[in-house]
C-alpha positions in Angstrom: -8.6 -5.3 12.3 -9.7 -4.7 16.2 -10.4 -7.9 18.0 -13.1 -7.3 20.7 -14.6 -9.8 23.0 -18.0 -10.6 24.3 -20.2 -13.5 25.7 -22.9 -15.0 24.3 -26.2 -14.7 25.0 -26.8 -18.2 26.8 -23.5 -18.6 27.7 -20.7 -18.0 29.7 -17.8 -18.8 27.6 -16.2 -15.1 25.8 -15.1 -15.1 21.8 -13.2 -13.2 20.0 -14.5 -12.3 16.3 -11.8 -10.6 14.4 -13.4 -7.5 12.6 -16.1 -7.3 15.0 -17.4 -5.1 17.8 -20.3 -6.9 18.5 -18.3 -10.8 18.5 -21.0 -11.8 15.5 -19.2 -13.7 12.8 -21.7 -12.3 10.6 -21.0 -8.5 11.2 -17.2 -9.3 11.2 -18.5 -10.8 7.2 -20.2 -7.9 6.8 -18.3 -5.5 7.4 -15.3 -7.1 5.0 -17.9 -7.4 2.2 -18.9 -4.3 2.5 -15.2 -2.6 1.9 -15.4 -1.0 -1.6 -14.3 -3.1 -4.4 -14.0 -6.1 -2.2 -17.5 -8.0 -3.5 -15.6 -7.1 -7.1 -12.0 -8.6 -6.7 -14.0 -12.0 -5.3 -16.2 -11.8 -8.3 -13.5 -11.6 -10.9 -11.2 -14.7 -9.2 -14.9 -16.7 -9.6 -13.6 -18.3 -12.4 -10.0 -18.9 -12.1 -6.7 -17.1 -10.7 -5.4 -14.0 -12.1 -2.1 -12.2 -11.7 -2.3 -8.7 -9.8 -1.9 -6.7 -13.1 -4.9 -9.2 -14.8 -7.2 -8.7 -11.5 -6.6 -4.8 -11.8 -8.1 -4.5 -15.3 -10.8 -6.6 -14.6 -11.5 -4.6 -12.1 -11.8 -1.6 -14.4 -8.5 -0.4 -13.2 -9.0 -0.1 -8.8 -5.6 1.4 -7.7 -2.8 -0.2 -7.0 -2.8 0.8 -3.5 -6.4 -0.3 -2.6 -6.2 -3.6 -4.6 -3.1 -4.3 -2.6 -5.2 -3.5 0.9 -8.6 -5.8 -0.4 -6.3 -8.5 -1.7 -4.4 -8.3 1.9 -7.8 -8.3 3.8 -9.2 -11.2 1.9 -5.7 -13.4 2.4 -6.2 -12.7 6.0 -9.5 -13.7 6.1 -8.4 -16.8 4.4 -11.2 -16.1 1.1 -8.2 -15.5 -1.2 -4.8 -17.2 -1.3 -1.9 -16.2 -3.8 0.0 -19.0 -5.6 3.7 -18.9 -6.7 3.3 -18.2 -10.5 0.0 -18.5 -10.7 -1.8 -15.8 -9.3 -4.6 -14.5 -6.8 -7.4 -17.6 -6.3 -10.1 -18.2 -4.7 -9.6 -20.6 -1.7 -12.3 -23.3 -0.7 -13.9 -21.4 2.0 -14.0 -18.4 -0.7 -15.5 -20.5 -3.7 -18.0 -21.9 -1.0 -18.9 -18.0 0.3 -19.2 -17.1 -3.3 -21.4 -19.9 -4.0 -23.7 -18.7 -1.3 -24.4 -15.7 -3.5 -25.9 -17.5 -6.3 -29.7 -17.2 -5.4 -29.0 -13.5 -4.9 -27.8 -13.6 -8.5 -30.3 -15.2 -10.0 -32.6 -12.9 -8.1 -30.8 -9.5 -9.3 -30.9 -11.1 -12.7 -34.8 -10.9 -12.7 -35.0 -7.7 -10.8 -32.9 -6.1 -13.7 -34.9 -7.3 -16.1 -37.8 -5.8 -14.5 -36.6 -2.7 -13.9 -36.3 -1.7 -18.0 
């Protein structure tokens, strides 16, 4: 991922948001989240770690190749971490961001429901 600088409106001090063009944490989210199958591999480690083969079928068989590149992305954005033996898990901060998501699956619940 590009890193890009900017200032802040307000401010005078320049940050550097990995992932972002703008310097918006948000947008640098975003953008991650918005990576095809990335919103499924989270999903699937939401209740537990799974081995690469495991997370693969649960994910309806993704590729190799891009699993590899999501599960690499979400390491280095410190959502995933990969324990000796045990598999790919959720870390803290990706448990919390995850967590997050639970109105908006309460609310797709009833909007599915509504919808048939």
């Amino acid at each position: 991922m590009a890193r890009s600088s900017t200032t802040s409106p307000g401010t005078s001090a320049t940050r550097t948001v990995r992932g972002s063009r703008t310097g918006r944490p948000v947008m640098a989210l975003l953008d991650l989240l918005g990576r095809r199958w990335t919103m499924r591999v989270l999903w699937e480690l939401r209740s537990g770690r799974q081995t690469f083969r495991a997370l693969q079928e649960a994910c309806d068989g993704i590729s190799p190749a891009v699993l590899n590149q999501r599960l690499r992305e979400l390491r280095d954005a410190r959502l995933v971490d990969l324990a000796d033996g045990a598999g790919y898990g959720l870390t803290s901060l990706g448990t919390e961001l995850l967590e997050k998501f639970s109105p908006i699956v309460g609310w797709a619940e009833k909007w599915a429901k509504r919808k048939s």
